[in-house]
C-alpha positions in Angstrom: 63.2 65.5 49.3 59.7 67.0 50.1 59.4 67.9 53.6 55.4 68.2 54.5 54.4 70.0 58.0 52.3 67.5 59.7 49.9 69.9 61.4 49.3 72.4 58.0 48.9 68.8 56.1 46.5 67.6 58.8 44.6 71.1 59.1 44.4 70.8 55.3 43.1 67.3 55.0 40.5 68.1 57.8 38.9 71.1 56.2 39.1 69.7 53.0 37.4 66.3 54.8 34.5 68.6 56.7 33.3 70.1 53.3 33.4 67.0 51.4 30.9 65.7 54.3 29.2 68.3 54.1 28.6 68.6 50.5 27.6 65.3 50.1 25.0 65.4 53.1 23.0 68.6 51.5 23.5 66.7 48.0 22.0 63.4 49.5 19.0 65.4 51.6 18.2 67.4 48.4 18.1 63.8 46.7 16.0 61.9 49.3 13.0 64.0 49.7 11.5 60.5 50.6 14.3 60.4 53.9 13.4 64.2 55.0 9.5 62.8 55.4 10.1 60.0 57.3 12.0 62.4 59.6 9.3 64.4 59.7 6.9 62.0 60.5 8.8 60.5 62.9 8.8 63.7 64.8 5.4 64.3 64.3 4.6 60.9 65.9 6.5 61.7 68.3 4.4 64.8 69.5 1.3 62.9 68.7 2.7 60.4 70.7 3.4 62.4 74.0 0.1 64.0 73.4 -1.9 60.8 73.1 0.1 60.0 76.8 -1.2 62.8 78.2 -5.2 62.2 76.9 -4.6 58.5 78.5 -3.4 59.9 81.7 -5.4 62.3 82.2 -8.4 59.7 81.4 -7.1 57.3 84.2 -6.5 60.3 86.7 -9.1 62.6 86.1 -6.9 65.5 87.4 -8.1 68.5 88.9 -7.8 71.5 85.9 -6.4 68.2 84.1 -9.0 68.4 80.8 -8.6 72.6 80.6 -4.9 71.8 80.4 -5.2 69.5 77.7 -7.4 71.7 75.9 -5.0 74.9 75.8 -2.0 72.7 75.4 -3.4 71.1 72.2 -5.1 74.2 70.7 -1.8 76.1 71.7 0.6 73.4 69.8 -2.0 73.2 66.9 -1.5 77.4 66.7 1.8 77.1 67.1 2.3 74.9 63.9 -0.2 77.1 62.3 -2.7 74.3 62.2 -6.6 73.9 63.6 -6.9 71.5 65.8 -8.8 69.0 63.8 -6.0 69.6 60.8 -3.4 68.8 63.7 -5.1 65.6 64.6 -5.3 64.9 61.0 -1.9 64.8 60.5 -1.1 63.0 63.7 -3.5 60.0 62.2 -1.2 60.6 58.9 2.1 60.5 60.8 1.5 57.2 62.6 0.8 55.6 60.0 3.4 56.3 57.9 5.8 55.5 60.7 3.8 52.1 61.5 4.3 51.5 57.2 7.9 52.1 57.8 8.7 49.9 60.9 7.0 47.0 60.0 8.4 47.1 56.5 11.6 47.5 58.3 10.8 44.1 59.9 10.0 46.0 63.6 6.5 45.2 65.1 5.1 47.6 66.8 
């Protein structure tokens, strides 16, 4: 009769588990190059997004200092990414609309 520790067979099984998860995520992200962009983008639009908020509110408030912020903050994202500004705005034209493709294919109006 074959007598199996519970806790070394369960230890076992989960390792073994883990790595096959793993495995198979890095196989299927090396695979799916066309996934990894729409993550990308979706991030991007993201930031465009919150930047865009800030242009609109600073428009309907006309803050004190409000247009000097949003100057440094952009030009200090766009250096950050290693971008010029109108490169960074580029890409955030690019980003929407490959998210906008992507929802409304997906059946999501936006």
């Amino acid at each position: 009769m074959l007598i199996i520790n519970r806790k070394v067979f369960c230890e076992k099984n989960f390792a073994l588990l883990i790595t096959i998860i793993f495995s198979s995520s890095v196989v299927y992200a090396e695979e799916n190059d066309q996934l990894i962009n729409l993550l990308i983008a979706s991030k991007a639009t993201g930031m465009c997004g919150t930047l865009k908020q800030l242009v609109a509110f600073q428009a309907s408030t006309q803050m004190t200092g409000g247009d000097e912020f949003l100057t440094r903050i952009t030009n200090t994202e766009a250096a950050r990414l290693g971008k010029t500004l109108p490169d960074l705005l580029s890409e955030c034209d690019a980003s929407v609309a490959i998210y906008t493709r992507t929802m409304e294919a997906l059946g999501f109006d936006q």
